[in-house]
N, C-alpha and C positions, 0 to 999 in steps of 0.2 A: 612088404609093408606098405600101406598106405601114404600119399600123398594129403599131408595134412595142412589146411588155411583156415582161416574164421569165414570166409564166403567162398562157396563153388559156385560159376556161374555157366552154366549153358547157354552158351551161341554169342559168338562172338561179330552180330552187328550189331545195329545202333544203339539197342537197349541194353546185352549184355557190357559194350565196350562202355556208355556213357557211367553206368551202374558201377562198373568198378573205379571210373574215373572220380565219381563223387565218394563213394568208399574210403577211396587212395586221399582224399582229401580230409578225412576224417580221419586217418593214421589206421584206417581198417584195410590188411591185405586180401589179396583176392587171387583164385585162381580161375581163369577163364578157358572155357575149352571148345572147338570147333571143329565140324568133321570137314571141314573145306579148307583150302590154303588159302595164304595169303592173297595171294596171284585171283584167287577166284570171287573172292569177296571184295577185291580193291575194282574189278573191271565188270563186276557184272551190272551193266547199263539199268534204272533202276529210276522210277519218278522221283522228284523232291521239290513239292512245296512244304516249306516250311511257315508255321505260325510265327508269328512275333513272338510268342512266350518260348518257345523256343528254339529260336535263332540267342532270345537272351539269356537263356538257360547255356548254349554251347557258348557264346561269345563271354557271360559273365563271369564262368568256372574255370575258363581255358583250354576247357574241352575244343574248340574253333576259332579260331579268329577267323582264319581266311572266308568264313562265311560271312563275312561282311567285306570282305574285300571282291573274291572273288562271285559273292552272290549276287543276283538282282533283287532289289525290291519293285513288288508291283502293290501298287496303290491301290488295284480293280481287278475285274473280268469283266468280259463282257458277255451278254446275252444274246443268242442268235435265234432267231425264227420268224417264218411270214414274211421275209425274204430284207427284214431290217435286223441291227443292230444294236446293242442297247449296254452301255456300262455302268457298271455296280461300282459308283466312287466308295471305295473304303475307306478312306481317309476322312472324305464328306460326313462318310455316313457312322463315323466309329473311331476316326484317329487312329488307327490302326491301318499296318497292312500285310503282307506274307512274303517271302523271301525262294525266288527260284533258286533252285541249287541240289543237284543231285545227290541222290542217298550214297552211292560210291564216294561221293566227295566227303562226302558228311566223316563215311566210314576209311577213308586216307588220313583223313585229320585223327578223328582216333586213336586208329591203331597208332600213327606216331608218338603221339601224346602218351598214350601209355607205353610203349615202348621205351621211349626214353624216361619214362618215372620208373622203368624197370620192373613193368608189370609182367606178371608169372601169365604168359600169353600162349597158347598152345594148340599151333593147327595140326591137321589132320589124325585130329582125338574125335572120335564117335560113340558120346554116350549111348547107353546100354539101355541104364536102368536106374531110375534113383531109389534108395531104400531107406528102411528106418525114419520115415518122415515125421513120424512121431515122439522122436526120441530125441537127446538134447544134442546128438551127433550123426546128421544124418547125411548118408555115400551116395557117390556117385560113381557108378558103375562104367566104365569105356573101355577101350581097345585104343593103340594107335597104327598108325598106317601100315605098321608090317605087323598088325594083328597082335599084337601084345596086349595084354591086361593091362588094363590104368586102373586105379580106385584114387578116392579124393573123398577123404573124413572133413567133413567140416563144422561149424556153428551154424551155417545157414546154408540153404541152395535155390539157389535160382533159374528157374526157367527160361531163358529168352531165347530159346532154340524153336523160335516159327510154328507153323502151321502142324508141322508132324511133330510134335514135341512130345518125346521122353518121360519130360518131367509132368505133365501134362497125367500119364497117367499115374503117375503116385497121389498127383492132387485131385482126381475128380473119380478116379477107379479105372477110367479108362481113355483112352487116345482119344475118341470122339464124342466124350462128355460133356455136352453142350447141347446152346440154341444156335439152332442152323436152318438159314436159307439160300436157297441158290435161286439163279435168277434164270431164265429164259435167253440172254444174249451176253455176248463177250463183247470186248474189243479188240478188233485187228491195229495191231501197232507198226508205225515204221516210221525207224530214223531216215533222215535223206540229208544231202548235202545240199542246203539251200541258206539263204538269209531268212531272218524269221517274215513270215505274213503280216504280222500285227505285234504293238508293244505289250500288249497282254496278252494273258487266255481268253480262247474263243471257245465256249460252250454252246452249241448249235444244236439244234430244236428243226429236224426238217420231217418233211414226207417218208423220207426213204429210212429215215434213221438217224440217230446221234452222230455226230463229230465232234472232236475236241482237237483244236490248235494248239498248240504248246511249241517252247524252244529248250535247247541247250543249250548254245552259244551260239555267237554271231554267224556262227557258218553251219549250223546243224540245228534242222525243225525234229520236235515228237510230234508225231499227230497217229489220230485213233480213230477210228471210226467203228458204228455199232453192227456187230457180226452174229450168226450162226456159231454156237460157243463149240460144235464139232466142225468146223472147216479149216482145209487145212491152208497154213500159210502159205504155200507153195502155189496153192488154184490160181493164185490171180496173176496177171501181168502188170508190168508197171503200166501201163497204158491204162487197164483196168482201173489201178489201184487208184491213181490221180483222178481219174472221170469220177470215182465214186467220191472222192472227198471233195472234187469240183462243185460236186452234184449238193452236198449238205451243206455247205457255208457261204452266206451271201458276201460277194467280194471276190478278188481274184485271190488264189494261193501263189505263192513263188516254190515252184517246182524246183527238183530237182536231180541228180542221181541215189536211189534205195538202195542201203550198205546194211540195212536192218528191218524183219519183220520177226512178231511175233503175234500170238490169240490170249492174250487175258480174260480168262474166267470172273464171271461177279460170283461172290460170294459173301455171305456174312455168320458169323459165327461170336457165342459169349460163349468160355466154358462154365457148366455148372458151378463150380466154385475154382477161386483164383488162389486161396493158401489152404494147406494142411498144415499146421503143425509146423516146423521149421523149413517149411517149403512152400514157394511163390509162385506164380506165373505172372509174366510180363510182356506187352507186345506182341506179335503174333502167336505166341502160345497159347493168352490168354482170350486172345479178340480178332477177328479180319473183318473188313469192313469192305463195299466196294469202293474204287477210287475217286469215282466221282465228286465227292466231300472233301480229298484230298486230305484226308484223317489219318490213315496206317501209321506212320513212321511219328507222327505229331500225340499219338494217343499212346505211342509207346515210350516218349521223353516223359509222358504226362503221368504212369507208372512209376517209370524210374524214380523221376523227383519223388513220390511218396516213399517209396523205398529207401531213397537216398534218404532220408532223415528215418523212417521205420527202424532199419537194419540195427543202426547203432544203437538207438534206444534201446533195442530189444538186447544187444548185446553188452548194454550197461544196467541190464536190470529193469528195464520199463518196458513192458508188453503193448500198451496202450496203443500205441499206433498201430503196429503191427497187426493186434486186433480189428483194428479198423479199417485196413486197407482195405479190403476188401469192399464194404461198401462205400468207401469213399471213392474209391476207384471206378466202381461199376456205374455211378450217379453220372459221371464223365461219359464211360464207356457208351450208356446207351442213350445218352444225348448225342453224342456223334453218329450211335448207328439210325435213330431219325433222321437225323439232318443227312447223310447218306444214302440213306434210303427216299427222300424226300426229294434229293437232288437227281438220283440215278431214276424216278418215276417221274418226273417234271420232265426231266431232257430227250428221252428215251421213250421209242414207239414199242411197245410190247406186239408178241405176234399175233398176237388177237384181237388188237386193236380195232374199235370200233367207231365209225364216224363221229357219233357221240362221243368217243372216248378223246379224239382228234382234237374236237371242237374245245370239250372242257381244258383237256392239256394246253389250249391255246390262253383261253379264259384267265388260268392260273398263274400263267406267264406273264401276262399282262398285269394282271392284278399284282406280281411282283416288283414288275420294272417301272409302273405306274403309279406306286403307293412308296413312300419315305417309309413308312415303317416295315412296308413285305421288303426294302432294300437293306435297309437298319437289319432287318433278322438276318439276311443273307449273310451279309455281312459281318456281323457279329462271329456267328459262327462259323464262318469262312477262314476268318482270319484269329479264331482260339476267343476260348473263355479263358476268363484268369485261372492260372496254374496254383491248385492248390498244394503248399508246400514250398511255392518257390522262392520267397523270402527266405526262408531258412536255411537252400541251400545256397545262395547268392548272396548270404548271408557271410 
């Protein structure tokens, strides 16, 4: 017999957890499924800048508080190239600002949260298949850990199972339904045990290549620098690794002991279409963006909220929204992939690069951190447009 709820949801980070959070809040139950445990999804180290819409989106629903306790707010970034420094007041420039605090955190808060509303939460479930997406009850197809059949009949389903999503192919025809570009370079990542460099982010503009400064907490830096998207983590030595980041950011770094490297791939992706019928896509299922815009995780709260008011209409009888997600959503969607795209070709030396191409990249930079209004855009978008929907669910 099937496993029956009013919403199935695939993938149990930030989007599917926050998704049933706002559901549960509407008296709508939900059943969430994840082929990872607990243990993997709570530790796997993970960027998080957060917008201000949703920092108040997790903070206003109950989905987080500790994001305001335990988060930083940063007011800027700064801009680095030509061997100065240059910060992007947001506050100055917009009232606004964005909230360090990692995606593992985000998703601790979570899963507690629903956990104790006693939400039907289910790791090491591996959707299959979703079917009947067209019909008024449509399945989700899994296995769990010792290989057993799961099904799950519901009123609605939703995708928020990432990049390889499932659901993904019942809504577009296929896994890789979509616009897609990939980029010519990654970033080499590594944690280290050091005090941070600077009170904000450092987005660096050099000769050799991009770097980005980031922190954790007081005793642990992120920083990245721009790679070869097939080299492998292991090539470099720490000696290496420091000279190369010494080498892109004007200032000194505070070094430290490397307990962490990895290679992120850029990529960007929309799928063809984001619902079928009683089936959605949300968050990395339906979009990836590169990191540089600091959008992933900010564009999939920015889903949910529509859903989070969608779902229930649809399931009291009003289609209307639902209908509309889709371009309401996508109008978001590829606003953030410009301004992502605009930020990862502004900071970043491409391998073809040309003196000319040098010179201009320099031009535009300037023209950035030189003009109130190229800083007003940065920053606008830096730190979120207003969240369509989100009165209603803060409501």
């Amino acid at each position: 017999m099937p496993h029956r709820t009013r919403v199935a949801i695939i993938g149990a980070g930030p989007a599917g957890l926050l998704l049933a959070h706002l559901l549960d809040r509407r008296g709508i139950d939900s059943i969430v499924i994840d082929s990872r445990t607990r243990e993997e999804i709570e530790t796997t180290i993970r960027a998080g800048i957060l917008e201000q819409g949703t920092v108040e989106v997790l903070a206003g629903t109950g989905a987080s508080t500790r994001v305001l306790e335990a988060g930083h707010r940063h007011d800027g970034i700064e801009l680095a190239f030509a061997g100065e420094r240059h910060r992007i007041d947001f506050a100055d420039a917009v009232g606004r600002g964005v909230w360090l605090y990692p995606q593992h955190e985000v998703l601790k808060d979570l899963i507690a949260a629903r956990l104790a509303a006693g939400q039907d939460l289910r790791f090491g479930v591996e959707a299959l298949a979703v079917e009947n997406a067209d019909g008024d009850r449509p399945r989700v197809i899994a296995r769990d850990a010792d290989g057993e059949p799961v099904e799950i009949e519901a009123e609605f389903v939703v995708g928020a199972d990432g990049s390889r999503s499932v659901a993904r192919t019942a809504v577009t025809g296929s896994q890789t339904g979509g616009y897609f570009r990939e980029y010519p370079f990654a970033w080499f990542g590594i944690l280290c045990e050091a005090p941070p460099s600077a009170e904000e982010l450092i987005y660096s503009n050099s000769p050799n290549g991009f770097a980005l400064i980031s922190q954790r907490s007081p005793s642990v830096q992120r920083m990245y620098f721009q790679c070869d998207p097939d080299v492998d983590p292991a090539a470099y030595s720490e000696t290496e690794l420091w000279d190369t980041l010494q080498s892109r950011v004007p200032g000194e770094l505070a070094e430290g002991p490397i307990f962490q490297r990895d290679v992120l791939r850029f990529r960007s992706f929309v799928a063809h279409e984001l619902r079928r019928g009683r089936v959605a896509l949300v968050g990395d299922a339906a979009h990836t963006v590169p990191p540089t815009g600091a959008k992933g995780m900010n564009l999939a709260v920015a889903d949910v909220v529509l859903l989070g008011e969608a779902i229930p209409a649809l399931l009291g009888g009003d289609d209307r929204l639902i209908d509309a997600y889709p371009e309401t959503a996508l109008q978001r969607i590829w606003k953030a992939q410009h301004f992502s795209w605009w930020m990862t070709s502004m900071l970043h030396r491409a391998p073809d690069a040309s003196d000319f191409d040098d010179l201009r990249q320099l031009g535009e930079l300037r023209s950035v951190t030189g003009s109130r209004a190229g800083r007003t855009y940065l920053a606008e978008a830096y730190t979120g447009w207003p969240l369509a929907g989100a009165d209603a669910v803060l409501g």
